[in-house]
C-alpha positions in Angstrom: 89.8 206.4 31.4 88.0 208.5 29.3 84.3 208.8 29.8 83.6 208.7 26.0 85.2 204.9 26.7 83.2 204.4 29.9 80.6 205.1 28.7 81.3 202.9 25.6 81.7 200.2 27.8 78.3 200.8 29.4 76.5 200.8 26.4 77.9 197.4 25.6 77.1 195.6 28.9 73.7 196.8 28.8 73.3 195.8 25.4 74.9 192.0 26.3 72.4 192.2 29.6 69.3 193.2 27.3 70.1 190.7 24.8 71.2 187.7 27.5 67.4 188.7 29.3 66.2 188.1 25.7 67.6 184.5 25.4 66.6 183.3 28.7 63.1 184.5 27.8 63.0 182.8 24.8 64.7 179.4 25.9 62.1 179.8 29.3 59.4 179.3 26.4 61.3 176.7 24.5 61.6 174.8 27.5 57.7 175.2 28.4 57.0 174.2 24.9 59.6 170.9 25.0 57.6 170.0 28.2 54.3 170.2 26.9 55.1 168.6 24.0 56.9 165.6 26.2 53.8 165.6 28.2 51.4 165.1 24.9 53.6 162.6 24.1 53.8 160.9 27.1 50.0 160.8 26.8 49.4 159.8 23.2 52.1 156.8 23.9 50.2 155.7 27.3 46.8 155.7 24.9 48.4 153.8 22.3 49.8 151.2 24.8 45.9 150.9 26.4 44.6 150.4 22.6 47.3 147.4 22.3 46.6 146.2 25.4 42.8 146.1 24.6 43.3 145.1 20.9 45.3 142.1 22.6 42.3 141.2 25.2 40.1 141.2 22.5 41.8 138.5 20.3 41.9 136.4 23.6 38.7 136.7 24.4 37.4 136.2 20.9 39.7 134.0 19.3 38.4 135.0 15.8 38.6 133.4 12.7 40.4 135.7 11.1 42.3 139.2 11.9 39.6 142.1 12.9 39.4 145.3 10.6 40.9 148.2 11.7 40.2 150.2 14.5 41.6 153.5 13.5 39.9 156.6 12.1 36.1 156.0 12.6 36.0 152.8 13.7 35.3 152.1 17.6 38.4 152.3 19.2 39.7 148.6 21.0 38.7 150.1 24.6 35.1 150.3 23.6 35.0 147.1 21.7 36.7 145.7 24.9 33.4 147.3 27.2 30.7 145.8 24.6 32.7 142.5 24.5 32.6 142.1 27.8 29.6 143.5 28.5 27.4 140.6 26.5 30.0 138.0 27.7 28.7 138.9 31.6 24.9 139.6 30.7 24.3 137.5 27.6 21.8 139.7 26.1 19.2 137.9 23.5 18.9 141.3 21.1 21.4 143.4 20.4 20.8 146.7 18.6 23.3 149.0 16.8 23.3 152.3 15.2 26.0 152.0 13.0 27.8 148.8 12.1 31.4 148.1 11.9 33.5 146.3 13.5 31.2 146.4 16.5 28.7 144.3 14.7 31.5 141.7 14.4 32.8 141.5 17.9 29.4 141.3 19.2 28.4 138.9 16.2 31.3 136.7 17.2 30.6 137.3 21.4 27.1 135.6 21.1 28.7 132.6 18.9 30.7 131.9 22.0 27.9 132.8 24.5 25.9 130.3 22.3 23.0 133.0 22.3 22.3 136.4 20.9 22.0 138.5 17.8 23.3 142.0 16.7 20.7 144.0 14.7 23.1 147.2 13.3 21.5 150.0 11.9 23.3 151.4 8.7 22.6 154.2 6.3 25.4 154.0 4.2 25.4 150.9 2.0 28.5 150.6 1.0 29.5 150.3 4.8 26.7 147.9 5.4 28.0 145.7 2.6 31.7 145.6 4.1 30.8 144.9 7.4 28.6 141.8 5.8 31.4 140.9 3.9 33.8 141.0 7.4 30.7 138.6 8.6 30.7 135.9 6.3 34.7 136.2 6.5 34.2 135.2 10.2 31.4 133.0 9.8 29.1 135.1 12.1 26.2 135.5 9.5 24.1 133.6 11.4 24.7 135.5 14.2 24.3 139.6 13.2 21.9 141.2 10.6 23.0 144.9 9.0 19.7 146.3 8.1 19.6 148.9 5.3 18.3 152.0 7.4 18.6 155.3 5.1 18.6 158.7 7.2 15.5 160.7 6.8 13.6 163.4 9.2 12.0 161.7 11.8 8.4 163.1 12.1 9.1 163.1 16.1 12.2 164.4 16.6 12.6 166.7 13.3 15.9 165.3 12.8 17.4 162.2 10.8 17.4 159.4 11.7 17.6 155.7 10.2 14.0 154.2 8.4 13.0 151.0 7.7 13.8 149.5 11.1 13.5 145.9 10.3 14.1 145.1 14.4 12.2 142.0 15.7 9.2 142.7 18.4 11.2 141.7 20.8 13.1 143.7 23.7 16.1 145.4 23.3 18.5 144.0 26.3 21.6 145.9 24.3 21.7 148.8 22.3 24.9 150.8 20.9 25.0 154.0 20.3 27.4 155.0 17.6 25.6 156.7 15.1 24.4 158.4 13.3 27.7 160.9 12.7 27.8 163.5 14.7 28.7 165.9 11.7 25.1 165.3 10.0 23.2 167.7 13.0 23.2 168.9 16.7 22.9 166.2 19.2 22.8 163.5 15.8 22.1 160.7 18.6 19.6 162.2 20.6 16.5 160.3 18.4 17.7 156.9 19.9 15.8 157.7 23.0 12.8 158.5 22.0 12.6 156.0 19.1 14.4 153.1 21.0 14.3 153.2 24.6 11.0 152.4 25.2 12.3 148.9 23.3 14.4 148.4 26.1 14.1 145.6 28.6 14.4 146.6 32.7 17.7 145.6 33.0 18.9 147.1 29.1 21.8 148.7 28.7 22.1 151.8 26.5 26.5 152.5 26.0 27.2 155.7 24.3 30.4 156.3 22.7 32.5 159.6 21.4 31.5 160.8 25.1 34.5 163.6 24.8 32.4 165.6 22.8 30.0 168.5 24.1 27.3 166.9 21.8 27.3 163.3 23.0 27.7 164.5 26.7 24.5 167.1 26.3 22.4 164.3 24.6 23.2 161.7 27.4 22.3 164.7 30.0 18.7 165.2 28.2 17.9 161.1 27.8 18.5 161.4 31.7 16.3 164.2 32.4 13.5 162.6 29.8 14.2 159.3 30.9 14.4 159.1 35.0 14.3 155.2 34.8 18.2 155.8 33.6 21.2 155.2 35.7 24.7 156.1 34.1 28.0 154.8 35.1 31.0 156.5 33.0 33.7 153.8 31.2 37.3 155.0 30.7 37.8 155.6 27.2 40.3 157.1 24.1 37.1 158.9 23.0 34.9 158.9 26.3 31.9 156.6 27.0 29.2 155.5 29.2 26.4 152.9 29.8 23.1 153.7 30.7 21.1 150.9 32.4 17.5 151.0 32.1 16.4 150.2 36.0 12.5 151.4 35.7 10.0 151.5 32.5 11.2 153.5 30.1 8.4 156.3 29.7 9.5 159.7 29.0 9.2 162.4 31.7 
């Protein structure tokens, strides 16, 4: 055989090996990429099924008057309603506070109507939001049992960040509060003021639950209320967007 043909031939199977080393390469990665994308969805369908599941405990628990808003988007997700619910089920608190209303308010609104005790005082800077979630109380029936308070963001003079004015909260102790607000887009650690304008409300025995715990600026501000307030004992809650409780075991003075 000539060598020009040999040689020919060489050419060729190298080429075929060089573009054969190629493909594998490239269907390696596809394969990597089909995995993690199976695996993502494996996860996003196991969250989904835990937000039915808890969505479905909730409307047994609650037996509500009507259907609940949405929980989508920025609304608590059903796991966290499901902790709160529960939560003032077990301890029956007398004074619940909010930052934030929502459907919150009207789980917790519709939680002391069965405990046959209780009222939800939510913070709310936005009044279009407050004057939804009223309507969603009256739609319940729960009016007597949860009051939004108009509560517009301005600097506090102690923190030197917003936070709500005009709190309208009884003198009483706080034996719930919910932390879900203000947004966390409006300044660094948003929902650090709660502590020191709230906690020393608390009763021994309050509990403080922080949600959106997945991000670096909830989980840094729950770090520093430790650290300012060593009366605090945390226990973390599973959670689609992370959470915790904080129980107030000692006085409440800052370190």
């Amino acid at each position: 055989m000539p060598n020009a043909l040999l040689l020919a031939i060489f050419v060729v199977l190298v080429a075929n090996l060089a573009v054969s080393a190629l493909l594998l390469r490239k269907v390696r990665r596809l394969d990597k990429r089909t995995w993690s994308w199976a695996q993502e969805q494996s996860r996003a369908f196991d969250n989904n099924y835990r937000q039915m599941e808890s969505l479905l405990a909730l409307y047994a628990e609650l037996r509500p008057a009507a259907s609940l808003p949405g929980t989508r988007g920025w609304a608590a997700s059903p796991d966290f309603l499901l902790h709160i619910v529960r939560a003032a089920n077990e301890h029956k608190p007398a004074v619940i506070v909010e930052c934030s209303c929502g459907t919150s308010t009207l789980v917790l609104a519709r939680a002391c109507q069965l405990n046959g005790i209780g009222h939800v005082y939510s913070l709310e800077h936005e009044p279009q939001f407050a004057e939804i979630t009223r309507g969603h109380l009256r739609r319940h029936g729960l009016d007597a049992w949860a009051t939004v308070l108009d509560a517009p963001l301005a600097t506090s003079p102690l923190t030197q960040t917003p936070w709500y004015t005009n709190l309208a909260l009884p003198n009483q102790p706080i034996d719930m509060l919910i932390v879900d607000g203000p947004p966390g887009a409006l300044a660094p650690h948003a929902r650090h003021p709660a502590g020191p304008h709230l906690f020393d409300r608390l009763a021994r025995g309050g509990r403080i639950y922080m949600d959106d715990m997945v991000r670096a600026s909830e989980q840094e501000t729950v770090m520093r209320w430790l650290q300012e307030f060593p009366g605090l004992q945390r226990t973390d809650l599973p959670a689609e967007k992370g959470a915790c409780v904080l129980r107030m075991t000692g006085q409440a003075a800052r370190a």
